[in-house]
C-alpha positions as CSV (number, residue, x, y, z in Angstrom):
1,X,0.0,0.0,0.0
2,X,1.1,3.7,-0.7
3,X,2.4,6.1,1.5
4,X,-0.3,9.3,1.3
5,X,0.6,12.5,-0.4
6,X,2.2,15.2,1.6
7,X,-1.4,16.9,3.0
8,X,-2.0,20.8,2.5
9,X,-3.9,23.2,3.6
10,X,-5.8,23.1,0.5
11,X,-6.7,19.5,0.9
12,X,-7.0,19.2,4.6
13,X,-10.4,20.2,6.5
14,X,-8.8,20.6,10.0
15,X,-9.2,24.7,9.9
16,X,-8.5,25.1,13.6
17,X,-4.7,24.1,13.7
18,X,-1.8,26.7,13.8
19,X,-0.4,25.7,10.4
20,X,-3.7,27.1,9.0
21,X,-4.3,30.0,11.2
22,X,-0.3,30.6,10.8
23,X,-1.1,31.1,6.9
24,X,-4.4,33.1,7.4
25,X,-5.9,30.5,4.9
26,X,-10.2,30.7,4.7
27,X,-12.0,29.0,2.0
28,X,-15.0,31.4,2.9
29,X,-14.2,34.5,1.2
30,X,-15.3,34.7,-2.5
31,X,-13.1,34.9,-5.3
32,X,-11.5,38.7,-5.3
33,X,-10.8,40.6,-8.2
34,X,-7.5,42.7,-8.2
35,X,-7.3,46.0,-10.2
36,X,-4.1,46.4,-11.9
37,X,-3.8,49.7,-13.2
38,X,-1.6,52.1,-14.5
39,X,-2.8,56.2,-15.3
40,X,-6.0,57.0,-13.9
41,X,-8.3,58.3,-16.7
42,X,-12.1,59.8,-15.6
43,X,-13.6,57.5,-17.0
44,X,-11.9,54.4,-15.7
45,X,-11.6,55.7,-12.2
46,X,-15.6,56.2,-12.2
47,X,-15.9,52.5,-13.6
48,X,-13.7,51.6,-10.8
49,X,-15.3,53.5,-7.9
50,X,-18.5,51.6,-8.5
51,X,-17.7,48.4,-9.4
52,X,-14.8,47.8,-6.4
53,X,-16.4,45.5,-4.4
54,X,-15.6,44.8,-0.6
55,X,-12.2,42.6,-0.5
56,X,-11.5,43.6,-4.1
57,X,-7.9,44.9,-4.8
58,X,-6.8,47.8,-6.8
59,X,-2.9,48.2,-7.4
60,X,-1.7,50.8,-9.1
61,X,2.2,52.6,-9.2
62,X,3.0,55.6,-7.0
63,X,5.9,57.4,-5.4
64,X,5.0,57.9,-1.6
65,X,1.5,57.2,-2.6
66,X,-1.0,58.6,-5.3
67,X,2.0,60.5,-6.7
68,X,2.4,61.6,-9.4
69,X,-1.1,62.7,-10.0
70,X,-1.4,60.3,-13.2
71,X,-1.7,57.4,-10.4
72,X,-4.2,59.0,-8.3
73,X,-6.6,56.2,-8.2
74,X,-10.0,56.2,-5.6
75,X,-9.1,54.6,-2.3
76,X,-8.4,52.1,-1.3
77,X,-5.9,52.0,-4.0
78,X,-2.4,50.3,-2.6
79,X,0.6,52.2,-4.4
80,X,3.2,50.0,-4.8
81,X,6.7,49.5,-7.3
82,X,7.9,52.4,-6.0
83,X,11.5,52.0,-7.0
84,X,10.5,51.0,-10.6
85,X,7.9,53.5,-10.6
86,X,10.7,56.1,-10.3
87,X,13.0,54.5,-12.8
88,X,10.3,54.5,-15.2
89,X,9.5,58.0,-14.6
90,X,13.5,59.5,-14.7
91,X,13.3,57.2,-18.1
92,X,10.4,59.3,-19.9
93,X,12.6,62.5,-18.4
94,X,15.8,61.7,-20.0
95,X,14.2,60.2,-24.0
96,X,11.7,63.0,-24.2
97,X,13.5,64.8,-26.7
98,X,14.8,61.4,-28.3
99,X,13.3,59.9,-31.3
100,X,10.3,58.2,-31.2
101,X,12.1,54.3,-31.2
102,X,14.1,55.7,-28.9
103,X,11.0,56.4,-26.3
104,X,9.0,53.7,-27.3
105,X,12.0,51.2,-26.6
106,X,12.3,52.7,-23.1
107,X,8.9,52.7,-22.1
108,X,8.7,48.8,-23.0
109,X,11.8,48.2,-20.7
110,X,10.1,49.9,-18.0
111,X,7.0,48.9,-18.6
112,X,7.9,45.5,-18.2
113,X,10.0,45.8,-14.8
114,X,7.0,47.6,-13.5
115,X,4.5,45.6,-13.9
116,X,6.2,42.5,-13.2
117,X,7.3,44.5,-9.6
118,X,3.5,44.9,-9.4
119,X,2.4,41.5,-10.1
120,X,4.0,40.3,-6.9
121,X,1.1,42.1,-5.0
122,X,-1.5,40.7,-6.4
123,X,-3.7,39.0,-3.6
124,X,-3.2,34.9,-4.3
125,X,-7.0,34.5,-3.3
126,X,-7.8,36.9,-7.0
127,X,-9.9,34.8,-9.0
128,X,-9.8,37.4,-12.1
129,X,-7.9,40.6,-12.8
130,X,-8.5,43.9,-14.1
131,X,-5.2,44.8,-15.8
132,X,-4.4,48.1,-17.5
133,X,-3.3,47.3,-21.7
134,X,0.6,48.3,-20.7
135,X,1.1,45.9,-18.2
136,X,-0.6,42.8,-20.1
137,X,2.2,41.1,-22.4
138,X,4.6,41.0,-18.8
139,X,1.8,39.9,-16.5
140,X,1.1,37.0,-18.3
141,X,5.1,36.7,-18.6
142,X,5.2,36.5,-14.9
143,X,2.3,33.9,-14.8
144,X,0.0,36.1,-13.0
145,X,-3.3,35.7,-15.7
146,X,-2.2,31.7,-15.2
147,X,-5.2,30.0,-13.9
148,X,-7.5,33.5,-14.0
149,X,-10.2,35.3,-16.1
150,X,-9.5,38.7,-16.9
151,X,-10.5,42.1,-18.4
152,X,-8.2,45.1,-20.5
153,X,-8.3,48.7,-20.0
154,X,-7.3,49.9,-23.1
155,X,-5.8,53.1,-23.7
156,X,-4.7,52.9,-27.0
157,X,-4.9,50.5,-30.1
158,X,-2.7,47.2,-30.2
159,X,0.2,47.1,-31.4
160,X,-0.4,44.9,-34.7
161,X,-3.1,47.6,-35.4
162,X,-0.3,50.6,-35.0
163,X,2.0,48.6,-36.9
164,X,-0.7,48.4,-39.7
165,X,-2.0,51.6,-40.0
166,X,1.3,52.9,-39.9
167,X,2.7,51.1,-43.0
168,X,-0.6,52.0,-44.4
169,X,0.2,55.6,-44.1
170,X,4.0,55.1,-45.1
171,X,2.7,53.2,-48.2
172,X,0.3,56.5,-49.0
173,X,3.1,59.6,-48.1
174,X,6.2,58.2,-48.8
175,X,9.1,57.7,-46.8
176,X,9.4,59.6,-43.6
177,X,11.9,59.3,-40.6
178,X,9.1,59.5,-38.5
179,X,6.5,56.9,-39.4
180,X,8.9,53.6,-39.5
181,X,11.3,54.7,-36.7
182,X,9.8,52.3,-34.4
183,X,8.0,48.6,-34.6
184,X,7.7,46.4,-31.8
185,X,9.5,42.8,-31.5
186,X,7.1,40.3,-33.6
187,X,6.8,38.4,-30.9
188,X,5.9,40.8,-28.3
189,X,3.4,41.7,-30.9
190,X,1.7,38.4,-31.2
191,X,1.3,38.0,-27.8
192,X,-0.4,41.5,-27.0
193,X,-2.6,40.0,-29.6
194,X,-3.4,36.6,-28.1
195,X,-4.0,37.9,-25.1
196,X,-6.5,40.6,-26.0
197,X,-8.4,37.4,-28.1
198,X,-8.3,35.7,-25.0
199,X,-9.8,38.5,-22.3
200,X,-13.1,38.1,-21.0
201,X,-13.9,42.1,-22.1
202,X,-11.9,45.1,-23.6
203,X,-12.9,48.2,-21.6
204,X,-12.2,51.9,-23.2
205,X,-14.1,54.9,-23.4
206,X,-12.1,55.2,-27.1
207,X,-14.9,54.5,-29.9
208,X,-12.1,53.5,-32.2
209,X,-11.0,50.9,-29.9
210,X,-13.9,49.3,-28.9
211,X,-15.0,49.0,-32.4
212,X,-12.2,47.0,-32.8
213,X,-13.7,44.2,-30.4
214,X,-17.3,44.2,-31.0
215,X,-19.3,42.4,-28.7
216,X,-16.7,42.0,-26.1
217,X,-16.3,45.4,-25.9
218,X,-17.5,47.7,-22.9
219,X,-17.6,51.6,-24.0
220,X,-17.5,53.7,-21.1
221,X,-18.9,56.8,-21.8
222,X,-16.2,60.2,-22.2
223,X,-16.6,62.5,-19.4
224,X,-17.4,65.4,-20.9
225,X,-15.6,69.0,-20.4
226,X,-17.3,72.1,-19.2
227,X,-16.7,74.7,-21.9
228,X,-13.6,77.2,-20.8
229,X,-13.8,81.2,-21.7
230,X,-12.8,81.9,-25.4
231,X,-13.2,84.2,-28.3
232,X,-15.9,83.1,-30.6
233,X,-14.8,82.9,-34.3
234,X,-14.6,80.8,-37.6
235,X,-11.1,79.8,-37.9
236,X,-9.9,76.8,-38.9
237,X,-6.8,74.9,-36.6
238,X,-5.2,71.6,-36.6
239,X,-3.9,70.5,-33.6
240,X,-0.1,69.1,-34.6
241,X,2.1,68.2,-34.2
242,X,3.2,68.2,-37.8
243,X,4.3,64.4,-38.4
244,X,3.5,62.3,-40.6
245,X,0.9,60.1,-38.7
246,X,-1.0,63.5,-38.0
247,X,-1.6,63.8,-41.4
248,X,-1.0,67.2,-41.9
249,X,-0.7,66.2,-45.9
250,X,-4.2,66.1,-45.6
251,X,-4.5,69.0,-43.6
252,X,-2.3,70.9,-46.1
253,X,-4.7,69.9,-49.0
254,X,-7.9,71.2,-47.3
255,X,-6.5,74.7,-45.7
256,X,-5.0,75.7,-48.9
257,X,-7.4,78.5,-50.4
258,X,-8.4,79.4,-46.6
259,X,-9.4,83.2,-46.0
260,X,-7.0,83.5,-43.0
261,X,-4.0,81.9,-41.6
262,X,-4.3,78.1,-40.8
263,X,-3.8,77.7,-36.7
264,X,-1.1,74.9,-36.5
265,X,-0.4,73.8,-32.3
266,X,2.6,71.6,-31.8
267,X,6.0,71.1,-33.1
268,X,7.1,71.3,-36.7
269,X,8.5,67.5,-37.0
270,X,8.1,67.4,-40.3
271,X,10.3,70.0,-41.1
272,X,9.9,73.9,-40.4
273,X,9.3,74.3,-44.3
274,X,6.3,72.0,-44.5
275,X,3.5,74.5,-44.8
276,X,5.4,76.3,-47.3
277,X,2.6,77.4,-49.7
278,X,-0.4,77.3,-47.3
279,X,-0.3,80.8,-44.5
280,X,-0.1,79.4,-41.1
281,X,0.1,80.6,-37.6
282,X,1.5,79.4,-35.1
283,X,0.1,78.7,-31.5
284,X,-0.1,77.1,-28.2
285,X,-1.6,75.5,-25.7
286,X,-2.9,77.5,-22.8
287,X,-5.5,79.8,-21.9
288,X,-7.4,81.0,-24.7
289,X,-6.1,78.2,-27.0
290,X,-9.4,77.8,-28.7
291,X,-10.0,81.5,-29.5
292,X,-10.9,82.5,-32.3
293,X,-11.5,78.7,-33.8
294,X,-14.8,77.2,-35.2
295,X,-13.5,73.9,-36.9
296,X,-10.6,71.6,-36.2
297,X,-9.0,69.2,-39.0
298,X,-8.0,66.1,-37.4
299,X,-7.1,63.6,-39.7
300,X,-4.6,61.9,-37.4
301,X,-4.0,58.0,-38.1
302,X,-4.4,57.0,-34.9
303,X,-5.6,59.4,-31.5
304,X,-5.1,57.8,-27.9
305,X,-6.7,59.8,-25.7
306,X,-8.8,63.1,-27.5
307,X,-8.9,65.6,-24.6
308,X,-8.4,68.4,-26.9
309,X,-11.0,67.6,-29.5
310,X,-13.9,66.8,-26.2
311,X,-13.0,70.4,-25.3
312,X,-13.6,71.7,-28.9
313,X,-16.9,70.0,-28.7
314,X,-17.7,71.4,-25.4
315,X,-17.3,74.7,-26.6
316,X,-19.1,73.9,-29.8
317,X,-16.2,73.7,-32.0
318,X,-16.8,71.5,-35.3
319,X,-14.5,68.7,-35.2
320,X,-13.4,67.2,-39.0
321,X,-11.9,63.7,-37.9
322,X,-11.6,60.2,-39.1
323,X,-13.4,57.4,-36.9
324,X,-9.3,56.8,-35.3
325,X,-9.9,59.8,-33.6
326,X,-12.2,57.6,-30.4
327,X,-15.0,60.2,-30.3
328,X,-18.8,59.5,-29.6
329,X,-19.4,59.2,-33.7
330,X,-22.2,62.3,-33.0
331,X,-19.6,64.1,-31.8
332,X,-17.5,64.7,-35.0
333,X,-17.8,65.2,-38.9
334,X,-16.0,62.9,-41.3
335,X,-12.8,65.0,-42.9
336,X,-14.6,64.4,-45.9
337,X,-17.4,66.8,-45.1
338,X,-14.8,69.9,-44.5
339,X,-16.1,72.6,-47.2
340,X,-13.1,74.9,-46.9
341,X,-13.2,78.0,-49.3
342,X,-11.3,76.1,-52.6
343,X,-14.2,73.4,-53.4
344,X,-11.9,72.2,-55.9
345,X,-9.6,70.3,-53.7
346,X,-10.2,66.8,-53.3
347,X,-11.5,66.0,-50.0
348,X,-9.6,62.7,-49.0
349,X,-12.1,59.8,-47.7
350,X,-12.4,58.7,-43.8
């Protein structure tokens, strides 16, 4: 006969001995879900302050707590990673001004030691997770989505649709330093992608994104702006900065005829010649930015997070975009649709 298997607390009833009490083991408590999160948006902190359940868990990075701001998550979120969360942070410092496959390679690198230093806090009792779309590829390299459901808070679109879209663009312009200076590893690409397939739902308030999804999908609703002080007018601004994936070719093509100056925000990446041919002026944001403006041209490839353009509609402000822009679909035009003063021009489709 068989010796018995070593015994555990997970196959032993006697609950009342010190080895179990020792390891705070109890079989009672449901199934918790843990939050892991990254920046705090509106909209996903509302979804989180009512769906956090008692016992739930909600991790999120943080230098001596909710700081910077970008991590200041409802209570009772546990800050934790702080030594990668400043590494990441003295990272994005020292490659802002770098080229873009500069940055995007540093924010991979810390992206993965951060979230692997938070998926050690995850409570062992989680049952399914709620994990921010940065952290996902290195949690499930850690083995934390092992054995668990889980959902995606997406911030942006995945990286086999960038890639994509990208070389879709660069097929349509022509060569530019800026829209093939960066593509992630293959394989770090395929498994972003297996593991959205995989996730029980895809949460984003970005329209773009969730169309991407369909059924599994769960749209939060934008919060909404209240409209700031401006100057009422009928200008026409695009937003910047002038690269490539903006589309300020397009941009270019409608303005040219226009009966005043074309606003242009950002930096001149594409070259401080590039709207030779087509009056511009140049501005910033601040106070006042939208004075003066009554329709933006955003033809940009792909938008992450369109706080600028929800303003513009707050303050009435016709926005011309393409459905990559991740507003409400009422809330914008097609670029199409822009009737500049030069009918002539051909309007490039969405």
């Amino acid at each position: 006969m068989s010796a018995p298997g070593p015994r555990s607390c997970a196959s032993c009833d006697e609950t009342g001995c010190a080895m179990n009490q020792r390891h705070r083991v109890d079989f009672a408590i449901p199934a918790r879900t843990a939050w892991v999160m990254d920046e705090v948006w509106p909209e996903t902190a509302s979804m989180a302050a009512a769906a956090l359940r008692p016992g739930d868990q909600l991790i999120a990075p943080g230098l001596s707590g909710a700081r910077p701001a970008r991590y200041s998550w409802p209570a009772p979120a546990e800050h934790r990673a702080t030594l990668a969360t400043a590494r990441r942070h003295l990272a994005m410092r020292r490659v802002a001004k770098a080229s873009g496959g500069v940055r995007q390679r540093t924010y991979l690198e810390h992206d993965r030691s951060l979230a692997r230093a938070l998926a050690r806090a995850i409570d062992f009792r989680a049952g399914h997770l709620v994990v921010a779309q940065a952290w996902l590829p290195w949690l499930d390299e850690a083995g934390a989505l092992g054995g668990r459901s889980y959902d995606v808070v997406m911030g942006r679109y995945p990286m086999a649709h960038i890639h994509a879209k990208l070389d879709a663009v660069a097929a349509e312009t022509g060569a530019s330093p800026t829209i093939a200076d960066f593509r992630a590893d293959a394989a770090l690409v395929a498994r972003e992608s297996a593991l959205l397939e995989r996730a029980r739902a895809i949460v984003t308030p970005h329209h773009g994104l969730a169309n991407l999804f369909g059924e599994k999908a769960m749209r939060l609703a934008w919060h909404r702006p209240a409209p700031i002080a401006r100057r009422e007018g009928n200008r026409t601004a695009f937003l910047g900065p002038t690269i490539t994936r903006q589309r300020p070719d397009i941009v270019r093509r409608l303005a040219a005829g226009l009966d005043e100056p074309l606003i242009v925000f950002g930096a001149m990446l594409a070259g401080a010649d590039y709207w030779q041919g087509v009056p511009i002026e140049r501005r910033q944001f601040g106070p006042g930015w939208l004075d003066d403006i009554g329709a933006i041209l955003h033809p940009a490839a792909l938008t992450a997070e369109p706080r600028r353009l929800l303003q513009a509609v707050a303050n009435g402000v016709k926005v011309y975009a393409t459905a990559e822009c991740g507003l409400d679909p009422a809330d914008y035009l097609p670029i199409r649709e822009f009737q500049g003063p030069s009918p002539s021009i051909p309007h490039p489709a969405q």
